[in-house]
N, CA, C and O atoms as a DFTB+ gen file, in Angstrom:
504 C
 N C O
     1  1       0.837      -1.180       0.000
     2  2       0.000       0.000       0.000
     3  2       0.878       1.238       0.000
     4  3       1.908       1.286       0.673
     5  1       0.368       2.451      -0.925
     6  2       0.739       3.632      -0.916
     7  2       0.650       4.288       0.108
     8  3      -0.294       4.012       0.848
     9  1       1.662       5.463       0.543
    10  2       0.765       6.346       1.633
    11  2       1.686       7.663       0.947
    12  3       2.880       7.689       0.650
    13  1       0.836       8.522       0.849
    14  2       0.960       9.967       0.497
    15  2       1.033      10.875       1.399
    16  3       0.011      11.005       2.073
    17  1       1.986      11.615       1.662
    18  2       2.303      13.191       2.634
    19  2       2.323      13.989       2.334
    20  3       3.261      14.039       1.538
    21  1       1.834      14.936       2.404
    22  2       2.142      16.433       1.649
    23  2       2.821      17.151       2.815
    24  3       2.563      16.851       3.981
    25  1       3.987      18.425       2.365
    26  2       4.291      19.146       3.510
    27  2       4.780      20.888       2.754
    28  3       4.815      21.107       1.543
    29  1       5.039      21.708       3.623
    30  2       5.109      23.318       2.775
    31  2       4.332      24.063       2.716
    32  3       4.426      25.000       1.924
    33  1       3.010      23.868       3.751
    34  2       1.839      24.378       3.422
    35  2       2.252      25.789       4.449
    36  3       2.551      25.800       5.644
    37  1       2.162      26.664       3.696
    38  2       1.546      28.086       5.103
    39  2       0.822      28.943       4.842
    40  3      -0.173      28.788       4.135
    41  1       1.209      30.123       5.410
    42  2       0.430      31.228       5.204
    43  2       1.551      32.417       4.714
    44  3       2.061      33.036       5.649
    45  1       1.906      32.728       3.586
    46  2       1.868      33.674       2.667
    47  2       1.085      35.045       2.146
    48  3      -0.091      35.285       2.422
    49  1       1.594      35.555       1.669
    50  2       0.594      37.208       1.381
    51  2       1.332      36.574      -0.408
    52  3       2.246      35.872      -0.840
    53  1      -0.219      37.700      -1.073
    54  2      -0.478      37.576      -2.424
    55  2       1.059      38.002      -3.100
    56  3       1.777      38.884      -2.629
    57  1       1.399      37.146      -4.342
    58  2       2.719      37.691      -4.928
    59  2       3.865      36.182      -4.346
    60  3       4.552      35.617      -5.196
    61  1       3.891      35.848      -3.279
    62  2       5.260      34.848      -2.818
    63  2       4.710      33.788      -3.482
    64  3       3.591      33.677      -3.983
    65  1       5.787      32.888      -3.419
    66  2       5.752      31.772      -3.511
    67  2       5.950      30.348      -2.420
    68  3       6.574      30.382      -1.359
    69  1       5.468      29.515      -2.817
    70  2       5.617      28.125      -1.874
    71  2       5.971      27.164      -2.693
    72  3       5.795      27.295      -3.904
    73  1       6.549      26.000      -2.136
    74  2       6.817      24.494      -2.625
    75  2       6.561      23.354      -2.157
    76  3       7.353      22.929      -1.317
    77  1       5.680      22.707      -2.445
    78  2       4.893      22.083      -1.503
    79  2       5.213      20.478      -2.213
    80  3       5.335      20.168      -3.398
    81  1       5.276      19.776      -1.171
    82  2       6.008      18.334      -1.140
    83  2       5.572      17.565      -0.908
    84  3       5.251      17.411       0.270
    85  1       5.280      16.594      -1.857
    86  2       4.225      15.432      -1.699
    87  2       5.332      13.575      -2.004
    88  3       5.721      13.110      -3.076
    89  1       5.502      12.994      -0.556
    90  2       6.425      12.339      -0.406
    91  2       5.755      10.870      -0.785
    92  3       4.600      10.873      -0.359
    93  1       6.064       9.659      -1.414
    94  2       5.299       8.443      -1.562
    95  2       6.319       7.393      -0.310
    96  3       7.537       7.231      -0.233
    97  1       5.194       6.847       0.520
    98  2       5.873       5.515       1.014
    99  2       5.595       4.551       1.278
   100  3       4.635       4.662       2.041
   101  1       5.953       3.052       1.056
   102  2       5.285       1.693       0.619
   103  2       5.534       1.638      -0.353
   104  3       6.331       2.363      -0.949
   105  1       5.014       0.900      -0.702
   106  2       5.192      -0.746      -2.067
   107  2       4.077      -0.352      -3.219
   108  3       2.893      -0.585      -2.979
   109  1       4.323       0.026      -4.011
   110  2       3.201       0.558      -5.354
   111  2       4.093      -0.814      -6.213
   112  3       5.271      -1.100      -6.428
   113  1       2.461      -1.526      -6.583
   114  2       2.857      -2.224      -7.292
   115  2       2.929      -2.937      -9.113
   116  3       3.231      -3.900      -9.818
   117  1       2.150      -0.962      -9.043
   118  2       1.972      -0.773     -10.514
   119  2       2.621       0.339     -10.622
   120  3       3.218       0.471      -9.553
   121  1       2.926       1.519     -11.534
   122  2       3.136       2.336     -12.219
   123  2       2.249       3.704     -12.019
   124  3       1.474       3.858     -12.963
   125  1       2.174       4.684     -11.073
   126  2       1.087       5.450     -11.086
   127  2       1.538       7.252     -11.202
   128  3       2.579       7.821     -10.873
   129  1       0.649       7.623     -11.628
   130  2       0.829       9.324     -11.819
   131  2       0.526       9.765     -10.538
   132  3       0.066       9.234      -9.526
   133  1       0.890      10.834     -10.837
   134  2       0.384      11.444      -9.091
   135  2       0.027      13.230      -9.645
   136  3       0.596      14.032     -10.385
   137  1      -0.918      13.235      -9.010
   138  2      -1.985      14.330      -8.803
   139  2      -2.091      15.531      -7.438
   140  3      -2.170      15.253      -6.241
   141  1      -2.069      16.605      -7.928
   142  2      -2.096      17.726      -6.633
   143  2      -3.924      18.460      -7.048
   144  3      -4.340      18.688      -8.184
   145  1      -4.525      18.634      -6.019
   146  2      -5.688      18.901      -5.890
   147  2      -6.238      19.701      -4.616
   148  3      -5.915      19.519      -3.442
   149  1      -6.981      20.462      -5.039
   150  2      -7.182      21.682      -3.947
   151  2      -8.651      21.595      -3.701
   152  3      -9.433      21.107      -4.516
   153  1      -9.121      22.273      -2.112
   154  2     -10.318      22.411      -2.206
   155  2     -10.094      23.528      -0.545
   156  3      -9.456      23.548       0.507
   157  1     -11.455      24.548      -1.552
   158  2     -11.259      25.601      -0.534
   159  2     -12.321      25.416      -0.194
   160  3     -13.067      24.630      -0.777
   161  1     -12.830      26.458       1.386
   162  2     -13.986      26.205       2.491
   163  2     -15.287      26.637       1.193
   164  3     -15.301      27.654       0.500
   165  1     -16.395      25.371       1.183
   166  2     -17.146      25.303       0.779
   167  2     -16.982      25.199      -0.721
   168  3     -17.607      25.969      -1.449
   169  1     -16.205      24.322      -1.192
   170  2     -15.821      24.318      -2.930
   171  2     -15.727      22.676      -3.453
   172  3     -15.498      21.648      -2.817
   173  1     -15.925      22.845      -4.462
   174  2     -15.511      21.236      -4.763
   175  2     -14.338      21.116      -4.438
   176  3     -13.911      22.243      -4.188
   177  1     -13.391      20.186      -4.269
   178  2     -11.916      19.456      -4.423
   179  2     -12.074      20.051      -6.293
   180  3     -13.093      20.216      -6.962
   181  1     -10.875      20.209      -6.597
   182  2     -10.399      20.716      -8.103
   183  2      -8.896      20.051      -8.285
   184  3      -7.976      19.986      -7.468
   185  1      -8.972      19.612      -9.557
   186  2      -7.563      19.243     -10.056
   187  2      -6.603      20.590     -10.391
   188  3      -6.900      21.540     -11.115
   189  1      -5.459      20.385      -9.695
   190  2      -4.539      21.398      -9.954
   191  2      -3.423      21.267     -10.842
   192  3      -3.209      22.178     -11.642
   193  1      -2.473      19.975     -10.803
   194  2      -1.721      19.585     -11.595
   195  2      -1.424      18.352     -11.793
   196  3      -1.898      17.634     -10.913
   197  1      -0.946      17.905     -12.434
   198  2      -0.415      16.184     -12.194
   199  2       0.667      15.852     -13.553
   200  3       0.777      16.424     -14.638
   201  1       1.257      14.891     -13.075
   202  2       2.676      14.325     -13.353
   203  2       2.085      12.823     -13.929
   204  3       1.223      12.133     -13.386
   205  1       2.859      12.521     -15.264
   206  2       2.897      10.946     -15.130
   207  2       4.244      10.257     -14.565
   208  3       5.339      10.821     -14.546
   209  1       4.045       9.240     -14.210
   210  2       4.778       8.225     -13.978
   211  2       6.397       8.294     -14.103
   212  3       7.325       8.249     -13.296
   213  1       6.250       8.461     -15.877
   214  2       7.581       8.834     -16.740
   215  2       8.120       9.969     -16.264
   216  3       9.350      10.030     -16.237
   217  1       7.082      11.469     -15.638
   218  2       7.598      12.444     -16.083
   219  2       7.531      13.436     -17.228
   220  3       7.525      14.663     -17.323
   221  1       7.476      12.234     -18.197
   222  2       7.474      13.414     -19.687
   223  2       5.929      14.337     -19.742
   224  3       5.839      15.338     -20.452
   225  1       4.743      13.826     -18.875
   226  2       3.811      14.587     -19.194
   227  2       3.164      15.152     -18.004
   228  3       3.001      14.365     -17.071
   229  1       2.648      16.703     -17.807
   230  2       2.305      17.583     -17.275
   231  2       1.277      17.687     -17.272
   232  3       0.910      16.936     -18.176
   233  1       0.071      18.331     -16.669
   234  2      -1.275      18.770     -17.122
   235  2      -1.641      19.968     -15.979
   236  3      -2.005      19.710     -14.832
   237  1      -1.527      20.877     -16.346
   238  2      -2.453      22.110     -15.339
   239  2      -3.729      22.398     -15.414
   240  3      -4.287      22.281     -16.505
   241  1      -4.468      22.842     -14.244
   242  2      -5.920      23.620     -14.583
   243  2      -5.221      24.899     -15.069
   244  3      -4.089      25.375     -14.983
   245  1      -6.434      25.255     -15.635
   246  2      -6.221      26.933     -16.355
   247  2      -5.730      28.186     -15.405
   248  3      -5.024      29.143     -15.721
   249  1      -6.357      27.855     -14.087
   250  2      -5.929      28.597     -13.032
   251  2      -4.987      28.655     -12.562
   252  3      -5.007      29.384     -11.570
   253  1      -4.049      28.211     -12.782
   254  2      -2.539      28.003     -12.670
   255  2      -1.606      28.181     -13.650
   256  3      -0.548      28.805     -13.562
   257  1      -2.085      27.560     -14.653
   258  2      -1.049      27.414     -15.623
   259  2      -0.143      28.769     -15.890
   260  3      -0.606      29.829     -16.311
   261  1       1.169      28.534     -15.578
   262  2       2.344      29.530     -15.960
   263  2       2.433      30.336     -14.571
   264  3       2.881      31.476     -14.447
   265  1       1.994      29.642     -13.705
   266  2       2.242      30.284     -12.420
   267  2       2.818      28.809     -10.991
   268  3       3.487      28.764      -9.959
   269  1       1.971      27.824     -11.906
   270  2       2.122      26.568     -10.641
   271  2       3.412      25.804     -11.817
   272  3       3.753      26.395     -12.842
   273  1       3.958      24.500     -11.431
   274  2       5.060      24.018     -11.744
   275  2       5.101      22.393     -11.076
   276  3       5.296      22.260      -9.868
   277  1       4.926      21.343     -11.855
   278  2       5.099      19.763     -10.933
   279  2       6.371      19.568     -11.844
   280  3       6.856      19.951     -12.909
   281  1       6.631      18.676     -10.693
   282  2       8.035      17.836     -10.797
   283  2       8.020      16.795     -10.044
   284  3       7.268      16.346      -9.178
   285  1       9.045      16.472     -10.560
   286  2       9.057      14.820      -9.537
   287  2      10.704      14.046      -9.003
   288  3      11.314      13.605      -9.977
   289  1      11.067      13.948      -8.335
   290  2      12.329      13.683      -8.099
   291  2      12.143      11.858      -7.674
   292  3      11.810      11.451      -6.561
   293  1      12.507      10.843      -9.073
   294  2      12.090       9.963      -8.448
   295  2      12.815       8.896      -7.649
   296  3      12.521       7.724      -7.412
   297  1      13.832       9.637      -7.311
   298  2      15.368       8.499      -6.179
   299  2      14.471       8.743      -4.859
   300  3      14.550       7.993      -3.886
   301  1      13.401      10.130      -4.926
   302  2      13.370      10.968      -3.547
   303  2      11.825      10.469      -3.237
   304  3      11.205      10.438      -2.174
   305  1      11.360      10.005      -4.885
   306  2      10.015       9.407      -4.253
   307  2       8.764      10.779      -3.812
   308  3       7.800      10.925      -3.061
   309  1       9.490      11.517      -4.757
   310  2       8.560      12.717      -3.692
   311  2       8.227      13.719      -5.185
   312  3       9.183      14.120      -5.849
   313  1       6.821      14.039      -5.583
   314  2       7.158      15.058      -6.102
   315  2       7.175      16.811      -5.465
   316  3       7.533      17.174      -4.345
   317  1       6.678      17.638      -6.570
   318  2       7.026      18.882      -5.725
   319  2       5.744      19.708      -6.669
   320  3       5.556      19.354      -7.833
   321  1       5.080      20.591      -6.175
   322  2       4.473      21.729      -6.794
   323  2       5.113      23.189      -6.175
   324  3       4.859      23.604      -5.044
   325  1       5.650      23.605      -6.772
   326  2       5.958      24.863      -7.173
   327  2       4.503      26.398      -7.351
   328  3       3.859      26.815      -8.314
   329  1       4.535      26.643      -6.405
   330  2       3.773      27.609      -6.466
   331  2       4.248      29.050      -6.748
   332  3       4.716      29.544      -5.722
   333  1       4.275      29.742      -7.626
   334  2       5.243      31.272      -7.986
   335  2       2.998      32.293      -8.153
   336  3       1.892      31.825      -8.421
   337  1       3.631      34.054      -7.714
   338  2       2.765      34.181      -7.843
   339  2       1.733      34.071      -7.215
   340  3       0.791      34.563      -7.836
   341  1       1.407      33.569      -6.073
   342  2       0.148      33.666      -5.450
   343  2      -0.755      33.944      -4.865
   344  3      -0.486      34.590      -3.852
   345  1      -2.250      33.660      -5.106
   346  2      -3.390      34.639      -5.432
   347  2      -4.061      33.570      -4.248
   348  3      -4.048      32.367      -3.984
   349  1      -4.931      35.452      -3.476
   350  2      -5.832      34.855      -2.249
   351  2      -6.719      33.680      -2.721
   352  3      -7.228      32.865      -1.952
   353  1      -6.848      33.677      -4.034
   354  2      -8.418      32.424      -4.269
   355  2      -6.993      30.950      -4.648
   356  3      -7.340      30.028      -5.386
   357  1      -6.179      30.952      -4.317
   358  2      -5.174      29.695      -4.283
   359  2      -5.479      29.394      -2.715
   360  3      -5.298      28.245      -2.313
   361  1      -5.825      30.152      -2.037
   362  2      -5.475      29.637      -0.530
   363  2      -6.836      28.219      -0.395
   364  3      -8.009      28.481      -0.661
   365  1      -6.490      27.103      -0.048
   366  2      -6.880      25.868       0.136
   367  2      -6.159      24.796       0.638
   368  3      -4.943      24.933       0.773
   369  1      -6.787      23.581       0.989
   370  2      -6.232      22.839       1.412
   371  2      -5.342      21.996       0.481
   372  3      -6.064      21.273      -0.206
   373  1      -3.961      21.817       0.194
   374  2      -3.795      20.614      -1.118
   375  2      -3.234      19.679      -0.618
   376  3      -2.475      19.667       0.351
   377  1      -3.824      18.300      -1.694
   378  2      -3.892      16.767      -1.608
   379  2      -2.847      16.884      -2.450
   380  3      -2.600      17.846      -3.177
   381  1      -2.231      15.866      -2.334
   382  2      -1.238      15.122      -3.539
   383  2      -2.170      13.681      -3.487
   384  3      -2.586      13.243      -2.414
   385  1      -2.483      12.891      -5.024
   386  2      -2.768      11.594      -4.592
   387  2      -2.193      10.879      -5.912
   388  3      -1.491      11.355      -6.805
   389  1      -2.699       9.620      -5.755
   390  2      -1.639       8.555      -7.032
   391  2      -2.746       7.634      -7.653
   392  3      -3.582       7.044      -6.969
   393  1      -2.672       7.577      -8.890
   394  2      -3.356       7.333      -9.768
   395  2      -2.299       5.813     -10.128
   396  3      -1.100       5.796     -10.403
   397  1      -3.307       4.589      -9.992
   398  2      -2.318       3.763     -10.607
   399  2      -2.616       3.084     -11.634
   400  3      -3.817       3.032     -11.900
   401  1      -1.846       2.498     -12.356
   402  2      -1.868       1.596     -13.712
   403  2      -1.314       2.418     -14.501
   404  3      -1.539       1.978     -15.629
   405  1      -0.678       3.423     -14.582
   406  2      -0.318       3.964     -15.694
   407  2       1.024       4.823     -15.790
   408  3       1.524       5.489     -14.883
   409  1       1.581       4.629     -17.337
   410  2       2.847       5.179     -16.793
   411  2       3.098       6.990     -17.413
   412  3       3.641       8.033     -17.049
   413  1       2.180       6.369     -18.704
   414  2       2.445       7.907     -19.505
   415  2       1.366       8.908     -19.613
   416  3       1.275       9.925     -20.300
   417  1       0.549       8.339     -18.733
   418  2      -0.904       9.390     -18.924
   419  2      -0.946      10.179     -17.441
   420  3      -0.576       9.712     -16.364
   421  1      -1.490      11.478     -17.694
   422  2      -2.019      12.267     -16.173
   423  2      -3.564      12.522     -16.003
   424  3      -4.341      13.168     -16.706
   425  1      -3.752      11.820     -14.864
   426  2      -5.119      11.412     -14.515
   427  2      -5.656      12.730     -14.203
   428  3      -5.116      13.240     -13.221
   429  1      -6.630      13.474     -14.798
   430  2      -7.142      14.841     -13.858
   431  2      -8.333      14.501     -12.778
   432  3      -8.505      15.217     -11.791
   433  1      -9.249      13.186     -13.087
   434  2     -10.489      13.184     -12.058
   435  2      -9.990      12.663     -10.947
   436  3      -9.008      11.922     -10.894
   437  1     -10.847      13.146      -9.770
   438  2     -10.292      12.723      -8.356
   439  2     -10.221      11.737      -7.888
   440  3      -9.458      11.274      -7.041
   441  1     -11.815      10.974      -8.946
   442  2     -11.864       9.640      -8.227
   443  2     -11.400       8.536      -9.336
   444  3     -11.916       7.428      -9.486
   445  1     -10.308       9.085     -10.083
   446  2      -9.713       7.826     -10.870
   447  2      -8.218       7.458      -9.440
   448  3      -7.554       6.423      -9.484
   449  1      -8.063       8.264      -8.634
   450  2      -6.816       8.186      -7.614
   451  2      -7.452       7.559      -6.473
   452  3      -8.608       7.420      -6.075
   453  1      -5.875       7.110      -5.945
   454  2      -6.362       5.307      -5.126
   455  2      -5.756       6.013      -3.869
   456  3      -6.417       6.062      -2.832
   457  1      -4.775       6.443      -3.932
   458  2      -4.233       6.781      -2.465
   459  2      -4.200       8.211      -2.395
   460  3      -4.100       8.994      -3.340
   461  1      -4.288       8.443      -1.290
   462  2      -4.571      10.341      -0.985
   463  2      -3.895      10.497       0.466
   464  3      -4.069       9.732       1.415
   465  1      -3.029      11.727       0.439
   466  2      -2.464      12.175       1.322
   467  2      -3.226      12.960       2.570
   468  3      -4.245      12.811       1.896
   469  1      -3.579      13.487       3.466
   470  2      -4.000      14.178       4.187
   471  2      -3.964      15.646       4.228
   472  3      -4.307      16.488       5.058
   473  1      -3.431      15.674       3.052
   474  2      -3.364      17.584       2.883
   475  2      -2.528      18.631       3.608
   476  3      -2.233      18.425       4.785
   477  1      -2.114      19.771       2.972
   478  2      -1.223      20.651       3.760
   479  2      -2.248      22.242       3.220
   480  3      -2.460      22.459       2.027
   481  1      -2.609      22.906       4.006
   482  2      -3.541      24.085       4.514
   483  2      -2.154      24.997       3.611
   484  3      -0.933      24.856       3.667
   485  1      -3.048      25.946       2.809
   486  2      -2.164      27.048       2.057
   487  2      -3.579      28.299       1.974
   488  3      -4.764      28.421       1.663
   489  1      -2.184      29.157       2.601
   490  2      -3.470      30.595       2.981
   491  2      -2.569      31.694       2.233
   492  3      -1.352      31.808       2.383
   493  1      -3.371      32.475       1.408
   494  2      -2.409      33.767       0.795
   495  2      -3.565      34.622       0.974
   496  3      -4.711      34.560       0.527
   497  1      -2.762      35.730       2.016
   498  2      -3.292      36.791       2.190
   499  2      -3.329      38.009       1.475
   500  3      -2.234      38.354       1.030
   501  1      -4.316      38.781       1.232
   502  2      -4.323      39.822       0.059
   503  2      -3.573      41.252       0.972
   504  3      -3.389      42.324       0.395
């Protein structure tokens, strides 16, 4: 079994940036993408970014794009979102979770992901 951590979460004013760290540990015994996902007080959960497997492929929501940034360091098992830029309606809670069976695709729905982290609280003040 997977287990997902996220960590980097704070409280920021509009404009800084954060890097927020989503660590994998256990035995995955397929191939899976991994997914960062937000949800603010009273909102759906929303896909924010996600990574495949490989690496070679990216996917942002529109609300981010050219401001947020995934990566993946995979000796470290951990990827990373990169937050540059940020705006009071970013402040939410974010999940990292892992999508498995696949190596070259990035999963955007929430409930195609099997394991989910417990979230790290991100507040940007205006």
């Amino acid at each position: 079994q997977l287990h997902m951590q996220e960590s980097g979460g704070g409280l920021v004013q509009a404009g800084d940036s954060l890097r927020l760290s989503c660590t994998a540990s256990g035995r995955a015994t397929t191939p899976y993408s991994t997914g960062w996902f937000r949800q603010a007080p009273g909102k759906e959960r929303e896909f924010v970014a996600g990574i495949a497997y490989s690496g070679g492929n990216t996917d942002y929501a529109d609300s981010v794009k050219g401001r947020f940034t995934i990566s993946r360091d995979i000796d470290k098992n951990t990827v990373y979102l990169q937050m540059n830029s940020l705006k009071p309606e970013d402040t939410a809670v974010y999940f990292c979770a892992a999508a498995f069976g696949t190596t070259t695709a990035v999963i955007v729905a929430d409930f195609g992901h099997d394991s989910w982290g417990p979230g790290t609280q991100v507040t940007v003040s205006s």
